[in-house]
Structures are given as C-alpha cells and as structure tokens.
N, C-alpha and C positions, 0 to 999 in steps of 0.2 A: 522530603516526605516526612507527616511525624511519626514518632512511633507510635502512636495510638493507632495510623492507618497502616504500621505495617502489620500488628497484633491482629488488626479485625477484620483475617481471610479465613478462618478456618481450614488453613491447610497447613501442614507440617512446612517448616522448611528446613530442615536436615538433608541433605544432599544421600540419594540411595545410589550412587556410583563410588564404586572402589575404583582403584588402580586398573583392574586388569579386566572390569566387569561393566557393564550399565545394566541395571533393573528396572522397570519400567511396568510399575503395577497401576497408576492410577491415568486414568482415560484424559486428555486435552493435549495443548499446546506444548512440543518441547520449548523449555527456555534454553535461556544460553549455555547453561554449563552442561546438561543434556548433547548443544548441539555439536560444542566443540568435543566433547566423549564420541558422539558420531564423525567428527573427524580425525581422532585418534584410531576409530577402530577401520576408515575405509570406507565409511558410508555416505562420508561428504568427501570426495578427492577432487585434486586437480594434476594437470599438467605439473613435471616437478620444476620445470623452467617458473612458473608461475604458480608458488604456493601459496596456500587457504590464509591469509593475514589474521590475526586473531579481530584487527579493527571490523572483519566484514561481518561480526556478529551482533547482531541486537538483540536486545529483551526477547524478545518471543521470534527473532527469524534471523536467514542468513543473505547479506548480498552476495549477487551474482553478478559476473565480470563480462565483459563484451572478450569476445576471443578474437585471433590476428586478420580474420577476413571477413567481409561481409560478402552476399549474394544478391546483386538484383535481381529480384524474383517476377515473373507476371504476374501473380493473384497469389491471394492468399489461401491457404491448402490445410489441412489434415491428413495424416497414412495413415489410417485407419488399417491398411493389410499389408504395410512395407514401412522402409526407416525412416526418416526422415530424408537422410539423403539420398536414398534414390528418386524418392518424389521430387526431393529438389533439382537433378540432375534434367529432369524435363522439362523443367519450368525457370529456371537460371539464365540470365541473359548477360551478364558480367559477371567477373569478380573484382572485390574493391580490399587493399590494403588498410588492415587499419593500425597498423604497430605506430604509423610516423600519423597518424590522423587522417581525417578525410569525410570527405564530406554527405551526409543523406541528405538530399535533395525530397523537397515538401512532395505531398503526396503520391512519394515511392513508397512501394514496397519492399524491403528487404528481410532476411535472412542472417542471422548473423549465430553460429556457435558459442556456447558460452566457453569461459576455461574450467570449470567447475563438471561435474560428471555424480551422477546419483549412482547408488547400491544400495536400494532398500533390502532386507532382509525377508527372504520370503519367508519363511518360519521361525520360530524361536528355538535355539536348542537348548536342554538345558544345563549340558555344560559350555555352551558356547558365552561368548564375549557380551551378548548382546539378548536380553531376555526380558520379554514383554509380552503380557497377557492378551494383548487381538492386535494385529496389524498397525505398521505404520505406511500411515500414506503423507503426500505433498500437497502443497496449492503454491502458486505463484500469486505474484499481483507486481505491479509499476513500483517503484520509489514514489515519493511525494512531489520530489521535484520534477519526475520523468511525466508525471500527467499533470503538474501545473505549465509547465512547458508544451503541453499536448501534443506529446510525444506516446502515439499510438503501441504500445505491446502487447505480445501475448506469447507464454511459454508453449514451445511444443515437444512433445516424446516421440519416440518410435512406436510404431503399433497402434498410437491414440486417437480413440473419435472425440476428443475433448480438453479446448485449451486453459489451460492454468493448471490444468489438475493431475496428479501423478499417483498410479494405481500402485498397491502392497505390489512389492516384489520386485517393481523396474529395477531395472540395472544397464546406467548406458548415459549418453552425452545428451548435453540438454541444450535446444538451440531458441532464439530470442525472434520471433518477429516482431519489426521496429518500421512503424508508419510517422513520420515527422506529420503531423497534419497542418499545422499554425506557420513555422518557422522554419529553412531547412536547419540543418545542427550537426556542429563539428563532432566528431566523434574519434574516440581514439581506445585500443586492447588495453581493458584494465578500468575500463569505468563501470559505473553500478547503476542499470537502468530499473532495473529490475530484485528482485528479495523474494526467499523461499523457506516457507514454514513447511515443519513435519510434526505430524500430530498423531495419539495412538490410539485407535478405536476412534468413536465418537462421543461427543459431552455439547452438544449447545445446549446452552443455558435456558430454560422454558420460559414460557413470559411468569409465571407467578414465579422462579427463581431469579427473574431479573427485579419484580417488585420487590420481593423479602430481598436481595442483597441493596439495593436502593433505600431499603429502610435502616438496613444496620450501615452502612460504605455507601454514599450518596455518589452516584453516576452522572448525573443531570441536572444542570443549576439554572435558572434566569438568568438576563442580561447582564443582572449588577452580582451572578456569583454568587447569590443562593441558593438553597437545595430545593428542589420544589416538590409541592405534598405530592403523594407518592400516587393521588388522585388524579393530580395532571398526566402521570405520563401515559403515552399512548402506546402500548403494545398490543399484536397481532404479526405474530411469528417474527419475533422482535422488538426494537423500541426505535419507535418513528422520532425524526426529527424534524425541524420548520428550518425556511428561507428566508433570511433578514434584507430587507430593503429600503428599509427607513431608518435614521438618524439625524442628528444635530444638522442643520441648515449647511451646507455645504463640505459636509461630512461625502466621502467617497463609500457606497456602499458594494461597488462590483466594479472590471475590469471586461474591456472585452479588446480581444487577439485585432491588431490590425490584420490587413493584409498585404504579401506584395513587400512585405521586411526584409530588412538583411540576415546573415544567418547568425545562429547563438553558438557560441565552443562552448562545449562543455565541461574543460578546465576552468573556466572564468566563471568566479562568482562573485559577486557582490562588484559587480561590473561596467553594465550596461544602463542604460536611461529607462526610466519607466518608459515616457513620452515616445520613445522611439517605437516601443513595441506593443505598446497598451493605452485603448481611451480610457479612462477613468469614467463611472457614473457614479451622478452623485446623485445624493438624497433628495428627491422631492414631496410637492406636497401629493401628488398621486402616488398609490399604494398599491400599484403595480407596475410593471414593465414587458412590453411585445421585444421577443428574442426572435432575432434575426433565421432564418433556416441555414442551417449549416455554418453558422458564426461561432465562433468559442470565447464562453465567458468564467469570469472566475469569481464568486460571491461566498459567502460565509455565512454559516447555521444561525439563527436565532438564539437557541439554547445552545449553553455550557456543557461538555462533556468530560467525565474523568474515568480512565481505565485503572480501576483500582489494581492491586500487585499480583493476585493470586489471578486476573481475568486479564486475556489478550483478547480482544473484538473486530471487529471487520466491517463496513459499510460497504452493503449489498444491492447488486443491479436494482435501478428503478423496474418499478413494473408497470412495462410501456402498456396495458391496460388502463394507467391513468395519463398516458398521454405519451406519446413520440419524443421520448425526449430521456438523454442520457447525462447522468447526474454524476456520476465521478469516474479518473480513472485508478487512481489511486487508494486502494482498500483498508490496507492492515491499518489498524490502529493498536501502538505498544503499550505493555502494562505501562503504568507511570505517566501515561499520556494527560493533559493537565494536572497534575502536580497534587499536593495534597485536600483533603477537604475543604481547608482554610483558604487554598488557595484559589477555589470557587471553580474551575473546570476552564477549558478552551477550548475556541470557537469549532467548528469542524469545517476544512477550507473545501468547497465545492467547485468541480469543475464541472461547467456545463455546455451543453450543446443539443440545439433543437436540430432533429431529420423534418425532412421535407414541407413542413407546413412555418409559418410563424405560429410561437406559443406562446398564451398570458401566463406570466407567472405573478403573481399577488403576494406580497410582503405577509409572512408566515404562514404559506403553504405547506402541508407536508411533502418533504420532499427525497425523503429516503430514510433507510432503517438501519439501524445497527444490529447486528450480532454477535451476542461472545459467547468463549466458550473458555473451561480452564485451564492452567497451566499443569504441565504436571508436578512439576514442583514451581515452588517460588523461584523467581529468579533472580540468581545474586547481583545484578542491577536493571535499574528498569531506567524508563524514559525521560532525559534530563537529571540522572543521575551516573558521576560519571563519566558517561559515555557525551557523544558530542551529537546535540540535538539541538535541528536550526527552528523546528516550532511551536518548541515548548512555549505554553503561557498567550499562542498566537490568538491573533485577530486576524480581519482579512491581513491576506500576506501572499504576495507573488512570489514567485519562487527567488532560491539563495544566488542564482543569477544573476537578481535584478538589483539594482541602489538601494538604498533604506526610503521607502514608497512614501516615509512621514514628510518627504520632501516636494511630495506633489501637490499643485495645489489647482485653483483657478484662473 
C-alpha cells in the first residue's frame, strides 16, 4: 500500500490503548490491536487447553475455531427464551467427535460449539479496564473459503431471535451452525469456518460519505483498474455492484458445484482437481446465462473494489424483491482488500444460488451492495499486508482447496 493511501483516511492512527486500559471513543469496526486488547482483558476467551493464537486475527475481525464435537441436529432453530443447548438437547440426534476429524455429510444439519466464548461488557466503568462511549456489539459471517465451498453457516447465542448478530452485553459460548450444501467436508476442532467482528455504536457510511471518500481514496475501478467518475457509481443505502459474464473467447467466466462429489478435507489446500468438482462456463457470445434452481455457482463482480485502511465493508444479502436468488455467503470484506490505488482494486468473488424458479442473470446486472463503516482506529495491518491473504489482487478464484484453476481449460 503507498503511503499516500495510508495518509488519505482522515483518521488518527495513534493507538488510544495503554497497558492496563482500552479507550474506545470513536464509533466503527475494532481492528486488530483493539481486538487482541479484548483478549487480554476476557472479552475474547477460550478454553485454556485451546488458546486465542494471535494468527486468528485480521484487519477488522477474529477467526472462530470449530470445537471437539459436533451435534446432528433435525432442523435448524433459534432460543429466542432458552440457551442454545437446551434447545439443542430436543432436537440432537447424534453426537460426532471431531478432535481426530470427521465427516459432515451434504445436506445435514449440524451444530457444532466453538472453542472461543464472548464477554461483551455490558457498561463501561470508568475506572474499569475497558471504556467506551455506547455499546459494543458483534456480527458473525462465513470465512471466504467456507461459502466458496458452500458450506452453509450461521452463528448462534443463547437468548437470540437472530443469527449472526450478538447484542451489548452477552456473555456466554458461541455455537456454529454448519450445512455442507455442495460437498460433504472433512472437518476436524481447531479449524476456522467462520470470523467475528465487534464494533462500538454505530457508523455506516451514508451514500454521499461513500461518494466524497470515492473522490479523495477511489473504492471502485473498471475492468482494466481505473477509478471510475464518481458519476458512475450506484448507491442507495450502499454501493451497488454488477455481474461479469463475458470475456476473451474461451475465457472461463463462472464455476458451477457438480453434484453427487467425493468429499473435501479441510486440511488440504491447494489440493484437489478443479474438473472433479466444478464445470467451468465459459464466455459466450450471449450475454446472459439460465441458473439452474438450486445449483451452486461461483462468478466474479464486474467492477474492482478497494477497502481503503481506515474503512472495513461488508456485502449485504440480495434483496429477494429483485428476484429469488442468493448472492454470497461470505461477507466481510478487510481494510487493504485490493491493494493500493495503483493497484486498480479486486474482483469481489460471488457465490450464488437460485431458490425454486430458474433465473436469467444478464452480464452486468446489479447484483449486490456493499457497505462500510469505520474502523476505530487504523489498523496496524490490513489485508495482504503482512498477514497471509489467499485473494488479494483476485479474479474469479475457487477456493484455496482447489489447484491453481489457470490450468483448466477446454
């Protein structure tokens, strides 16, 4: 990143955490040194057999561990007025060992405990460890490789009518529902399906705050990695993106799930054959494509995207008002995501999936929206810096799983 793009956030980056304190004045995203200060004071703990690795933290969130057993559960639930496990205790049908590995079997539903356990802070005191002017709360979302695998999650709490999202105050164990839909997938305590941001108050960024920082710190480039006039982009409660379908003559522009596959372990990366597990489409002269019902495909944005340092963002559910059909599962997007201005932005990889109807999708549709919001401070590294990031700089790209895809052809 240069420093010209780390200069032009407007926001301090002097670290407001002592030794023995976190302060916590300014509204958005904790970054990382923020998060590991929350797991210094107990706010992020684990099992002590199984401690918090410093590796499990990113720019703007924390990975979350799969813990020693899984539950096969009949349906998928909410305790809205009870814990999680006792809900779960009526609705469990095995249990499954997962310290030596083991396998979830394609559209089951399980249950699985994280090793990780939350302590939000219900108030601030103000001689206490931890002092912030409104509330911290959570969100959950998939890793990138967990929904290009289409591997179904969703975080759940005790008490909650509502999954991903974690209210000021909880305090208590956090448990993982995991649907393999595509593949079944070897699974073993200690891997990372999942990632969780804690943020203070609220800060989404408005649409005239997403133009004026688009005009000083460019967010969204064309195909060749321009910036584009700040008249193109499309916001309403957000900034909309498009679906790429066309390219060079035998160019692969999307992926769709066989079915009816062998299973994926999730130690092995950079593994497996494409061919075994995915048809390639390629680019034609028609400028659209009929998506199968209930098929899983995997396509990539039109436009370039970059999360500048001071902004962490999110790509948010389609709105099945323009049509039955679900666009990603995998959300967060880190500060440093495409790389610097020069570096023109990258693609934003789509997972998709049409419910019940077939649906035309037409090469640059809009097809979903980002939102960001701020960091509270900078954080002392961001995405592809660093740290070990599989898609920085990406184009279409199946997950870290599969072989290097440049090798598929006709």
């Amino acid at each position: 990143m240069s420093n010209n793009d780390r200069k032009d956030t407007g926001q301090p980056g002097s670290r407001s955490a002592s030794r023995d304190r976190l302060v916590i004045r300014t509204r958005g995203i904790l970054p990382i040194q923020q998060l590991k200060k929350l797991r210094e004071f107990g706010v992020l703990k684990s099992d002590p057999r199984y401690p918090i690795h410093d590796d499990q933290f990113q720019p703007n969130s924390m990975d979350l561990r799969l813990g020693e057993k899984a539950y096969r559960v009949r349906c998928s639930f909410l305790p809205e007025n009870e814990t999680v496990v006792s809900k779960m205790r009526r609705l469990s049908q095995h249990t499954i060992d997962l310290k030596k590995g083991a396998v979830l079997e394609q559209n089951c539903t399980y249950l699985i405990p994280l090793l990780e356990e939350l302590h939000l802070p219900v108030n601030s005191q103000p001689d206490g460890p931890i002092i912030t002017e409104e509330p911290l709360t959570a969100k959950a979302n998939p890793k990138s490789s967990t929904g290009r695998l289409d591997i179904f999650t969703r975080l759940i709490t005790d008490y909650s009518h509502r999954f991903e999202e974690i209210a000021q105050g909880y305090s208590g164990r956090l448990y993982l529902e995991v649907v393999p839909k595509s593949f079944p997938v070897r699974v073993q305590t200690g891997q990372r399906l999942n990632q969780l941001r804690i943020r203070h108050g609220q800060a989404l960024l408005s649409d005239q705050d997403i133009l004026h920082t688009h005009l000083q710190n460019p967010i969204l480039f064309d195909e060749n990695g321009s910036a584009l006039p700040v008249d193109d982009l499309n916001v309403r409660d957000g900034l909309f993106m498009r679906v790429s379908l066309q390219g060079p003559e035998g160019a692969i522009v999307g992926y769709k799930a066989k079915k009816h596959r062998d299973l994926i372990d999730l130690q092995k990366t950079d593994h497996y054959e494409v061919r075994e597990f995915w048809d390639p489409i390629y680019a034609q002269k028609d400028d659209y494509l009929i998506l199968e019902p209930e098929a899983f495909y995997i396509f990539a944005s039109k436009e370039r995207c970059r999360i500048p340092r001071h902004l962490a963002a999110e790509m948010v559910p389609y709105d099945t008002g323009s049509g039955e059909l679900r666009t990603h599962y995998a959300g967060f997007f880190d500060s440093g995501f495409g790389g610097s201005i020069e570096d023109g932005g990258a693609r934003a990889v789509l997972e998709v999936r049409s419910h019940d109807v077939p649906f035309l999708v037409e090469d640059g549709q809009t097809f979903f929206r980002m939102v960001f919001e701020p960091n509270t401070l900078l954080p002392d590294y961001v995405y592809g810096e660093d740290l070990k990031s599989n898609y920085q700089g990406q184009a279409l790209k199946l997950g870290k799983h599969f072989r290097d895809q440049s090798a598929v052809s006709r």
